[in-house]
N, C-alpha and C positions, 0 to 999 in steps of 0.2 A: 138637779143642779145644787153645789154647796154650796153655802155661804157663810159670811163672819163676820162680825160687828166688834170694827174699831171704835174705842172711845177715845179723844185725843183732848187736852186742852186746847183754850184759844186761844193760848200766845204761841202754839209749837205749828202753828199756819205751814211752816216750810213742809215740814213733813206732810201737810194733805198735799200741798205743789207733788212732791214725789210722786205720791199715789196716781192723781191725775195728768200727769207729764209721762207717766210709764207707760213703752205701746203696748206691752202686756195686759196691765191691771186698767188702762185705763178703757178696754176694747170689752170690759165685763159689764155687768150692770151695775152703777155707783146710785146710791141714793144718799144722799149728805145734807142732816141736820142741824141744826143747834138743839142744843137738851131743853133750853127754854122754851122752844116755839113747838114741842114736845108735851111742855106742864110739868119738867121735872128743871127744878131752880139748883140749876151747876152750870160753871162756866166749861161745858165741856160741846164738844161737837162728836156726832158719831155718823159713823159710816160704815151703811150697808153695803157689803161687795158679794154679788152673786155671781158666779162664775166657775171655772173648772178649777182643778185642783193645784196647778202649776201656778195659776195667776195669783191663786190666796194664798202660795206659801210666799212668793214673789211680794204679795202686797205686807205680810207680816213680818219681813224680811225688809223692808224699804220701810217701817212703823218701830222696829224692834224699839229702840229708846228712845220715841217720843211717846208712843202711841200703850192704850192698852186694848188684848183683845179677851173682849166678854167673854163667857160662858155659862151656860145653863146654871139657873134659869134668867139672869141679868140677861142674856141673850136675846130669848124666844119675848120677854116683857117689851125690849127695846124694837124688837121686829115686830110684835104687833102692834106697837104705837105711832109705829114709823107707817105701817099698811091704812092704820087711821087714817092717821095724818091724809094719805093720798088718796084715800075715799073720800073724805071731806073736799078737797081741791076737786076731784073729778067732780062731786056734789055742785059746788059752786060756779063750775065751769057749764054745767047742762041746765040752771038756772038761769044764768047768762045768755048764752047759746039756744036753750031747750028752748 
């Protein structure tokens, strides 16, 4: 499965509404963070979109002038911070739970 990491500001909100309102792009897997709750100090949000190939030219296509899309190795650093990120929650959730 490919994927692409949009980094957007956070005043340009409309454009994530796109992403997530489109039955295309929004039937992929969406992982959507803030750069701060990250450990990286910008006012920006990024977005992981896993999916086939039509929906991530569709989701780059619906970003084109608000959004930027990463690339190696901004990319690969953003995705494994992001897989962090969700190790840590599932952590906290089986300590809870566990």
């Amino acid at each position: 499965m490919d994927y692409l990491i949009i980094s957007l500001a956070k005043d340009k909100g409309a454009a994530l509404g796109k992403l997530v309102q489109d039955d295309l792009v929004s039937r992929q897997t969406l992982n959507i963070r803030e750069a701060k709750g990250l450990g990286i100090e910008k006012d920006e949000t990024y977005i992981l979109i896993e999916g086939s190939d039509e929906a991530l030219r569709k989701a780059v296509e619906l970003i084109s002038e608000e959004g930027t899309v990463l690339s190696s190795p901004e990319k690969e650093r953003i995705r494994d911070l992001l897989r962090k990120a969700d190790e840590e929650v599932a952590e906290g959730l089986g300590l809870m739970f566990g």
